[in-house]
C-alpha positions as CSV (number, residue, x, y, z in Angstrom):
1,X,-7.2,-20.7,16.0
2,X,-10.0,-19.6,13.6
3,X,-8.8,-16.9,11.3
4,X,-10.8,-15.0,8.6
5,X,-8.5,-13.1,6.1
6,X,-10.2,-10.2,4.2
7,X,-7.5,-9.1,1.2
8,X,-8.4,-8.1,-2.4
9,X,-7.2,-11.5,-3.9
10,X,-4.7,-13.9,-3.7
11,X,-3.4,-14.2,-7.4
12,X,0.1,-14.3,-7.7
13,X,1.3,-15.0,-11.2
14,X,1.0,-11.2,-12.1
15,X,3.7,-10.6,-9.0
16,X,1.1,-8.7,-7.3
17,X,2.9,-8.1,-4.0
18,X,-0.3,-8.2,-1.1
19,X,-1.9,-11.0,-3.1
20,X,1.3,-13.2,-2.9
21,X,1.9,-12.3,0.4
22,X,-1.0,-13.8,1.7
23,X,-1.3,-16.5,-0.4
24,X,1.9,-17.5,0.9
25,X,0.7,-16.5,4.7
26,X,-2.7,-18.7,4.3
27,X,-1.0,-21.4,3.6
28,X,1.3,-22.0,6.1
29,X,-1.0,-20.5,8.9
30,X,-3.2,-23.5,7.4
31,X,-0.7,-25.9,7.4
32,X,0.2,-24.9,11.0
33,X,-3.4,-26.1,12.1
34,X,-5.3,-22.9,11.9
35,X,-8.6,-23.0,10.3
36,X,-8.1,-20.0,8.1
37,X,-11.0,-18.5,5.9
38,X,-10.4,-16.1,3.5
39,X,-12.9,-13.2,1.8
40,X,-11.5,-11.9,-1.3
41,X,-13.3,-8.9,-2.6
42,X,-12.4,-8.0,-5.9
43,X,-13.0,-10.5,-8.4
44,X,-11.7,-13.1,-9.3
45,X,-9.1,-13.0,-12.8
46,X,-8.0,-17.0,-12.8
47,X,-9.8,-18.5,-15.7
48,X,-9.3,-21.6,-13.7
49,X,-11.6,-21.1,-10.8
50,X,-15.3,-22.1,-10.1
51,X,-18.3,-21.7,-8.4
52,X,-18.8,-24.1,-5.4
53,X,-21.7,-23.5,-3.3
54,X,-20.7,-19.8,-2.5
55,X,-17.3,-20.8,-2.1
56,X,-15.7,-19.9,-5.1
57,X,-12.4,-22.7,-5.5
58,X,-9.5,-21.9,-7.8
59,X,-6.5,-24.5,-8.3
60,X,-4.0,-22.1,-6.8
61,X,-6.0,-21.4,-4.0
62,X,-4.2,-22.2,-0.7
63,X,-4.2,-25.6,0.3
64,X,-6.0,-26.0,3.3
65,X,-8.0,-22.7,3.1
66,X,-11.5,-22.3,2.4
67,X,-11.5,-18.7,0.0
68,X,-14.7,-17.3,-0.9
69,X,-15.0,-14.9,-3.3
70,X,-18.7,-13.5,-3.8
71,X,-19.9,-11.0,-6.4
72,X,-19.9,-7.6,-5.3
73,X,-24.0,-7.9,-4.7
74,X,-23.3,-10.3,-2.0
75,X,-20.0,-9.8,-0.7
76,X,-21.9,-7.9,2.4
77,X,-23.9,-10.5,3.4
78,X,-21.1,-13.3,2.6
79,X,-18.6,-11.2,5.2
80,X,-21.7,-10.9,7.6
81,X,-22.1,-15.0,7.7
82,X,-18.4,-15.5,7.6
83,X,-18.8,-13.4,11.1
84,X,-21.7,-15.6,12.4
85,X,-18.8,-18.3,12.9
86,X,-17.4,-15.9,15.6
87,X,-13.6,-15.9,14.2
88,X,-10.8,-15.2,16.7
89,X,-9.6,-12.7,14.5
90,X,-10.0,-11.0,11.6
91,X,-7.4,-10.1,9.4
92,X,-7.5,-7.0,7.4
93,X,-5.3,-6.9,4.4
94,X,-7.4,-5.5,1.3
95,X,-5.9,-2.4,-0.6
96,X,-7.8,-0.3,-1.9
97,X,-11.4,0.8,-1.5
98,X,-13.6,-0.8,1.2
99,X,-17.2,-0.4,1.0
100,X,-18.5,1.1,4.0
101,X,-20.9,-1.5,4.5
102,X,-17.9,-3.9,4.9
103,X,-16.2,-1.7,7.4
104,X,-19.8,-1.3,9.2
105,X,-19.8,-5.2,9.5
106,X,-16.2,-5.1,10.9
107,X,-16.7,-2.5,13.5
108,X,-16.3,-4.3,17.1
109,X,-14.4,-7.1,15.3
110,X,-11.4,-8.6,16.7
111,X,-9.7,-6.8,14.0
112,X,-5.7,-7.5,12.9
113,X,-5.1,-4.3,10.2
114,X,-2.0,-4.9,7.7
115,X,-0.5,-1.9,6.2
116,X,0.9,-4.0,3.5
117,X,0.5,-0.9,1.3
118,X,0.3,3.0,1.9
119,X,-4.0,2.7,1.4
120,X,-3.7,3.4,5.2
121,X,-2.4,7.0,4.1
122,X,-3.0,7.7,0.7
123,X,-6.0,7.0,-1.0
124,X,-3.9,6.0,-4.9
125,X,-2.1,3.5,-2.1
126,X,1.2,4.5,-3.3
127,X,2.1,7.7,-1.9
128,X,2.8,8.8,-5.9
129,X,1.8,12.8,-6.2
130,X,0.4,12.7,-10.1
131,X,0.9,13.8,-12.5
132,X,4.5,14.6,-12.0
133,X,4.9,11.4,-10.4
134,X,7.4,12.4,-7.5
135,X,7.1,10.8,-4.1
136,X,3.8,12.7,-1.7
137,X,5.0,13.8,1.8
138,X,1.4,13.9,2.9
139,X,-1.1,11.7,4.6
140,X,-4.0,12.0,4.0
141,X,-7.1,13.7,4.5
142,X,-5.1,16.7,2.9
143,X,-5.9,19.3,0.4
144,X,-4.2,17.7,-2.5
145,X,-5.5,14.6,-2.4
146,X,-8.8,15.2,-4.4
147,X,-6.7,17.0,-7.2
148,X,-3.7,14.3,-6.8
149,X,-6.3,11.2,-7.2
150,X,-9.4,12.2,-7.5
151,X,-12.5,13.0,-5.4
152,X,-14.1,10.3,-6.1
153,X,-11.6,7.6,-5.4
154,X,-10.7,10.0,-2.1
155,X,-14.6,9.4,-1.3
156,X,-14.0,5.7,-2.2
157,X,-11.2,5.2,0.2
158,X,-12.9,6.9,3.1
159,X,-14.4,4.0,5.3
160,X,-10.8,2.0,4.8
161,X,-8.8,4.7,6.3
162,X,-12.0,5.3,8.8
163,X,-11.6,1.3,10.2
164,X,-7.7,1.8,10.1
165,X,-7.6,4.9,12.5
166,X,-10.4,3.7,15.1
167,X,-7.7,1.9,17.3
168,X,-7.7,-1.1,16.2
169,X,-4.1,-3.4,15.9
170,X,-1.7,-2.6,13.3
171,X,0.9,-4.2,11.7
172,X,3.7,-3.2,9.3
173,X,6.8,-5.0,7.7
174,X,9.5,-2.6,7.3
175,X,10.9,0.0,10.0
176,X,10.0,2.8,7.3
177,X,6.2,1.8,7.2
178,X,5.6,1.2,10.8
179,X,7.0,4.4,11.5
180,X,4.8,7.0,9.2
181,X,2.3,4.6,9.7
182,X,3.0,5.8,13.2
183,X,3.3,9.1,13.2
184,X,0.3,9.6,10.4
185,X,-1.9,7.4,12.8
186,X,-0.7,8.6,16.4
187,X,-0.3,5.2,17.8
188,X,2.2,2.0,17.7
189,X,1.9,0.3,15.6
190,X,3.7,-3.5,15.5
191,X,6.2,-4.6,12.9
192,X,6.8,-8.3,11.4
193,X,9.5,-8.1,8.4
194,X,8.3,-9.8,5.5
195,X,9.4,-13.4,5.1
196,X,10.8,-15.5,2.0
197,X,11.3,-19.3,1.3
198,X,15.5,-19.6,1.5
199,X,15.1,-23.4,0.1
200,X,13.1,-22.3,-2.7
201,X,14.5,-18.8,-4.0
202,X,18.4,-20.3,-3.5
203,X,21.1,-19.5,-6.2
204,X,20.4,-22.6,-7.7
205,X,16.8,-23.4,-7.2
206,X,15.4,-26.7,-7.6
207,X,13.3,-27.4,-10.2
208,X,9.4,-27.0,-9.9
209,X,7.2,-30.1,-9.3
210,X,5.6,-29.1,-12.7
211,X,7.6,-27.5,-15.9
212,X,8.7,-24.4,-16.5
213,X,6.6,-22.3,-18.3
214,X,8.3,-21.8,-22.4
215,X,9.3,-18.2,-21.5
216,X,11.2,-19.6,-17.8
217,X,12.8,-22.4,-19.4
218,X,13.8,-20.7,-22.4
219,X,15.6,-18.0,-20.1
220,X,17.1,-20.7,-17.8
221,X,18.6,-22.4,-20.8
222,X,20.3,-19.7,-22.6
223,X,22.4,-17.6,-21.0
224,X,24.8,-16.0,-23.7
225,X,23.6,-12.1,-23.0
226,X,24.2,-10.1,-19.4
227,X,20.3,-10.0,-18.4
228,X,18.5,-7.3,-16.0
229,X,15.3,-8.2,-14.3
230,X,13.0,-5.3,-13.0
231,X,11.8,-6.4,-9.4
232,X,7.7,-5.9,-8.6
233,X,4.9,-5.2,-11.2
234,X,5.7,-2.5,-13.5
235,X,3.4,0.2,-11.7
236,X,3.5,4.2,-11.5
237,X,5.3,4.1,-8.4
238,X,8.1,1.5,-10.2
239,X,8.4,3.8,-12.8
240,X,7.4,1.0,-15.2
241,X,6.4,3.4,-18.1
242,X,10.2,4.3,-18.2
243,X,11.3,0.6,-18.3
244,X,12.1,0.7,-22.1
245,X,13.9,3.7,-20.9
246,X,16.1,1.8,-19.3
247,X,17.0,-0.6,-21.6
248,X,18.4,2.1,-24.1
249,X,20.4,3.5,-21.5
250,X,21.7,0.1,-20.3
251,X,22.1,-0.8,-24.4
252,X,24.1,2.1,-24.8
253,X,26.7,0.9,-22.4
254,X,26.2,-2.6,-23.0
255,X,25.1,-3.8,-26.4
256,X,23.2,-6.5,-26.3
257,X,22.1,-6.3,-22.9
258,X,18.4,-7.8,-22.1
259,X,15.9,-6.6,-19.7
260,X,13.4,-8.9,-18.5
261,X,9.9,-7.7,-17.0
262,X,7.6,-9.4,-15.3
263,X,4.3,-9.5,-13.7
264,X,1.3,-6.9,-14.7
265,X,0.2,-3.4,-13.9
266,X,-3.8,-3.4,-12.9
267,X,-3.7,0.3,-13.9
268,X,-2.4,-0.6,-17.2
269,X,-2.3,-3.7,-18.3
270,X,-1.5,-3.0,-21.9
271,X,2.2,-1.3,-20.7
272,X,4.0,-4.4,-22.0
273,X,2.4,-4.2,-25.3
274,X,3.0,-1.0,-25.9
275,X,7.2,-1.3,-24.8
276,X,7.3,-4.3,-26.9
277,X,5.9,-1.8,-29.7
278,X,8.3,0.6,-29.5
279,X,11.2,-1.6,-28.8
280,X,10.5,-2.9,-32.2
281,X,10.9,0.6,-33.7
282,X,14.0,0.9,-32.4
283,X,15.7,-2.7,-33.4
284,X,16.0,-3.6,-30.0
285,X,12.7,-5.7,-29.4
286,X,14.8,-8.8,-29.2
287,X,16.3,-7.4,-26.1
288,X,13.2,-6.8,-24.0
289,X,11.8,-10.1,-22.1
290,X,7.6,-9.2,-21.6
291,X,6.2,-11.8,-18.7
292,X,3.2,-10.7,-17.6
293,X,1.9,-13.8,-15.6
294,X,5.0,-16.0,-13.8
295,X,3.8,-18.6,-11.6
296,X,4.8,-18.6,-7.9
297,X,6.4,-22.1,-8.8
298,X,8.5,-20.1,-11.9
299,X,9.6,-17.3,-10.0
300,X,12.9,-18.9,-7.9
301,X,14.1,-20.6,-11.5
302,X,13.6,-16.9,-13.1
303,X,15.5,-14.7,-10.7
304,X,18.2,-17.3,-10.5
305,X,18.4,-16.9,-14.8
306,X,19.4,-13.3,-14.5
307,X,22.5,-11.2,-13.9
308,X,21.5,-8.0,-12.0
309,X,17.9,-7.0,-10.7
310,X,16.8,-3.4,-10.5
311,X,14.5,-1.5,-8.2
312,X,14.2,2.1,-10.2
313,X,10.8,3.7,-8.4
314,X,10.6,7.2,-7.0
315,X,7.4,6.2,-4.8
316,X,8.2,5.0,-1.3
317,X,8.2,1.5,-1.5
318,X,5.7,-0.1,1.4
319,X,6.5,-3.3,1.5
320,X,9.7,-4.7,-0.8
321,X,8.9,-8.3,-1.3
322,X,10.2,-8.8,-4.2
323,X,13.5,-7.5,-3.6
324,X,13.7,-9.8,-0.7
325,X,12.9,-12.8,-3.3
326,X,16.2,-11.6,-5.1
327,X,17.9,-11.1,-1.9
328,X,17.3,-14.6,-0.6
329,X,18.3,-15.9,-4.4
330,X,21.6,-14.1,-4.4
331,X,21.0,-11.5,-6.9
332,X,23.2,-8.7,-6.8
333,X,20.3,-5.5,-6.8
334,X,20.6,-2.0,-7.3
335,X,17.6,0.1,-6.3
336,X,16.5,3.8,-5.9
337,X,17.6,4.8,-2.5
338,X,14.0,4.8,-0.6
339,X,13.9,4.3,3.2
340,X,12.6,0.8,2.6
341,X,15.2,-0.2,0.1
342,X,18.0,1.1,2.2
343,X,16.8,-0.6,5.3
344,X,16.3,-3.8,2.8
345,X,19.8,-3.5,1.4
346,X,21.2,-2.9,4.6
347,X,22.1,0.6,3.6
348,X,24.0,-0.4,0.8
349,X,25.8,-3.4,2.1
350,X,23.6,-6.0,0.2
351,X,22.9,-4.3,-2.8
352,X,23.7,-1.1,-4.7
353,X,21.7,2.1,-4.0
354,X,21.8,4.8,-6.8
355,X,19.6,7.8,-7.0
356,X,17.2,7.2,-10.1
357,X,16.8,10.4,-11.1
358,X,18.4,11.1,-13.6
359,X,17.6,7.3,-15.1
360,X,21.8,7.9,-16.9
361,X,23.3,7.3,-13.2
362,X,21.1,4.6,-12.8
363,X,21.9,2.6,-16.2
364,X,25.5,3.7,-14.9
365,X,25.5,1.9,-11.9
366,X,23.8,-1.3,-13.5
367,X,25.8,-1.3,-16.2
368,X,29.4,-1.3,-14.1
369,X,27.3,-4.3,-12.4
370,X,27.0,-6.4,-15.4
371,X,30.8,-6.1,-16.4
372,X,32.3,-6.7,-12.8
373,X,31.5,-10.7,-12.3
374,X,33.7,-10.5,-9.2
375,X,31.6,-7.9,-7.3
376,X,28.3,-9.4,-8.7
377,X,29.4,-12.7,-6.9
378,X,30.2,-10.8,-4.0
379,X,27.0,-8.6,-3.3
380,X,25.1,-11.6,-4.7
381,X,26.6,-13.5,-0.9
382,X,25.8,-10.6,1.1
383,X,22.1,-10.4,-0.8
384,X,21.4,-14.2,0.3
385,X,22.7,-13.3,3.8
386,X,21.0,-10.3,4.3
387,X,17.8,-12.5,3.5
388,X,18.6,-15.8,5.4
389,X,19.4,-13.7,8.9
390,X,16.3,-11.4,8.6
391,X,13.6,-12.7,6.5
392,X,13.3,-16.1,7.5
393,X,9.7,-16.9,6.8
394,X,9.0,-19.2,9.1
395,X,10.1,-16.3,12.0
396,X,7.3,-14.6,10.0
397,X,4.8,-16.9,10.6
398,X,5.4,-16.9,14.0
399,X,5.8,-13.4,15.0
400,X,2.4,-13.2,12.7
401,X,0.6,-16.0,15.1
402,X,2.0,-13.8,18.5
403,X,0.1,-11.1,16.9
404,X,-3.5,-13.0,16.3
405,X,-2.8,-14.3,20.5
406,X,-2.6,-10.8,21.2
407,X,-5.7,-10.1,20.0
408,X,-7.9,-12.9,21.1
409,X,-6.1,-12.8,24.7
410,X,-7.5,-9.2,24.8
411,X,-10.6,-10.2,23.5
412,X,-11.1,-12.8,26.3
413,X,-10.3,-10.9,28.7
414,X,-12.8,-8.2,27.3
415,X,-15.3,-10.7,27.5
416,X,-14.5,-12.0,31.2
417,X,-14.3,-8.1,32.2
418,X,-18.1,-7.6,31.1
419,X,-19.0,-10.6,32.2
420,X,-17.9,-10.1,36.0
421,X,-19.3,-6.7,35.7
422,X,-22.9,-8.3,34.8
C-alpha cells in the first residue's frame, strides 16, 4: 500500500508522545512492505539531519521511510507533489496548527485523521482551561476559547478542526478519546489502543545495540535510593511546573528519595533548569534527575532503573503512551484518576489511582509505594499484564492497516461508482 503520513515530526528523544508514536508506526508499516512517505511540518530540531534533494534525512529517521521535511515556504507545494503520486491514503496525525492551504490540498483526499491529541477539540490541544490550569469541559468553537488560549492561536487552529469535522475517518486510542471525540464531532469514530514493544520495555530489558547514554547508565548502575520517574514530557497538562513540588512532598516522607524527569516541554523548554535551580536552594538538587533528551533505545533500560512512576496531571490525558511503556516494563504506577488512566490502569487494578489535588495525597500514595516492596512486585505483574493482553503492538499495526483497507476499498469503489455512472 502507498501511505503518506502528515505529523508535526517524528523526534522522540524529548518523549514527545505523537512524534514517537509514529516514528514507531512508520517503521513497522515500512517494514511490513508498505511504501510509507512521511511530511513533517514543523521543523526539524535533530542537529543530525540534512538536506537531500528536498528530502530532508536524519539518522533516526525510520528505516525504510522516505520523511520530507520542507521549510515552511515550500511545505505547500512539497504536500501538493507528494499528492501527484496518488497515495492510497493519507494519514493525518499533525497537532497543532495546520495551514489552511495544507488542508485545501487535502480536501477530497483519501484521508485517515488521528486524534492522537485533543487539537480535534481544543485549539491549546490539551483540553487545559488557563490560567487556573483545571481540566476544560468544552469543545470547541466556544466562548472561552479565545480568552482560554488566545484568538490568535483559536484563528490558527481553525482549518485543522475544519478538515477533522468534514467526514472524513477517524481514529482514536483509548475508549475515553473516541468517545468525546464522538460526541464533540457527531459521528463514529474508530478506536485502535495504542501499542508497545513487550521484548523491549520488559523488567529486565536488554541492553541497547549502542551504549547507554552517561545519565541511563549511571541510573542503571546505582541503585542505593528509592527512585520516582514522572511519565510523559513535563507539560501544563502534567502539571510539570509542580514537579519539584513533588519531590519535597515525597522527601518529606522519604528522605532521600529521587525523582527523575525526563523528556522536554516545547512550551517551556527551560522548566528543567529552572527546578534544578531551586532544588539547589533547597539542598535537595542531588535528588532531582533532569533528562531532557532520552533516546528511544535508552528509554526500556531507564524505566526498568526506577522504583515507582507517576502520572500527576489534571488535564485529560489523550493518548497515555508512556504509561503503557511502564506498564509493559512492570512498573508499579500511580496516576491522577483521568478517564484515560483509569481505563489504562484497569480501574485501579494495574496501578494506583489517587486524586492529585491536593499534591500531599498524591506524595502519600507514592510514598507508601516506595516502602511496600511486596505490593510494588505485585502491581509491577499486573502492570506488565495489563500491557501484554491489551497493547500488543503488533495487534496495533494491524488493526492500523484494516483501517488504511477501509479507506482505499471505499475509495475504489467511489471510483468504479463514477465511472459506471460516466
Amino acid at each position: 500500500m502507498k501511505l503518506l503520513v502528515v505529523t508535526a515530526g517524528l523526534e522522540s528523544s524529548t518523549l514527545d508522545p505523537v512524534g514517537g508514536w509514529m516514528h514507531e508506526l512508520t517503521s513497522r508499516l515500512a517494514a511490513r512492505g508498505h511504501r510509507v512517505t512521511v511530511l513533517c511540518t514543523q521543523p526539524d530540531t535533530d542537529p543530525g539531519s540534512a538536506d537531500a534533494g528536498g528530502a530532508q534525512g536524519s539518522q533516526d529517521d525510520p528505516p525504510g521511510v522516505t520523511v520530507w521535511r520542507p521549510a515552511e515556504a515550500d511545505r505547500t507545494s512539497a504536500l501538493e507533489g507528494l499528492l501527484e503520486l496518488d497515495p492510497d491514503v493519507v494519514h493525518i496525525a499533525a497537532p497543532g496548527p495546520v495551514p489552511a492551504d495544507l488542508t485545501a490540498a487535502l480536501a477530497g483526499r483519501p484521508l485517515l485523521i488521528d486524534v492522537l491529541d485533543w487539537t480535534a477539540l481544543c485549539p491549546a490541544g490539551d483540553l487545559l482551561l488557563r490560567p487556573p490550569g483545571e481540566e476544560c469541559t468544552q469543545h470547541h468553537p466556544a466562548a472561552p476559547c479565545g480568552t482560554c488560549v488566545g484568538h490568535s492561536r483559536v484563528s490558527a487552529m481553525e482549518p485543522l478542526i475544519a478538515l477533522v469535522r468534514a467526514g472524513h475517518r477517524a481514529v482514536a486510542h483509548t475508549s475515553h478519546v473516541r468517545d468525546r471525540s464522538t460526541f464533540a464531532l457527531g459521528r463514529g469514530v474508530s478506536l485502535v489502543p495504542l501499542g508497545v514493544d513487550a521484548a523491549r520495555f520488559s523488567p529486565t530489558p536488554d541492553p541497547p545495540a549502542h551504549p547507554l547514554s552517561p545519565d541511563v547508565a549511571a541510573l542503571v548502575s546505582d541503585r542505593t535510593r528509592r527512585r520516582v520517574v514522572t511519565l510523559g514530557p513535563p507539560t501544563p497538562a502534567r502539571r510539570g511546573s509542580q514537579f519539584l513540588d513533588l519531590l519535597v512532598a515525597l522527601h518529606a516522607r522519604m528522605p532521600g528519595v529521587e525523582l527523575v524527569v525526563p523528556g522536554t516541554d516545547p512550551g517551556n523548554p527551560d522548566l528543567l533548569h529552572i527546578h534544578l535551580a531551586e532544588a539547589k536552594e533547597l539542598g535537595i538538587a542531588s535528588q532531582i534527575r533532569a533528562l531532557p533528551r532520552v533516546s528511544s533505545s535508552d528509554l526500556p533500560a531507564l524505566l526498568a532503573a526506577c522504583d515507582v512512576a507517576v502520572a500527576p496531571g489534571l488535564a485529560p490525558e489523550p493518548l497515555g503512551r508512556a504509561v503503557v511503556q511502564a506498564l509493559a516494563v512492570g512498573l508499579p504506577v500511580v496516576a491522577h484518576p483521568s478517564p484515560t488512566l483509569q481505563e489504562l490502569l484497569l480501574g485501579g487494578e494495574a496501578g494506583v489511582l489517587v486524586n492529585a489535588a491536593p499534591l500531599a495525597r498524591f506524595a502519600d500514595a507514592v510514598a507508601v509505594l516506595l516502602a511496600d516492596k511486596v505490593a510494588r512486585k505485585i502491581l509491577g505483574e499486573r502492570a506488565r499484564l495489563a500491557a501484554l493482553e491489551r497493547h500488543d503492538v503488533e495487534r496495533a499495526i494491524v488493526d492500523t492497516e484494516a483501517l488504511y483497507e477501509s479507506i482505499r476499498a471505499a475509495r475504489r469503489h467511489g471510483r468504479n461508482a463514477r465511472r459506471k455512472a460516466a
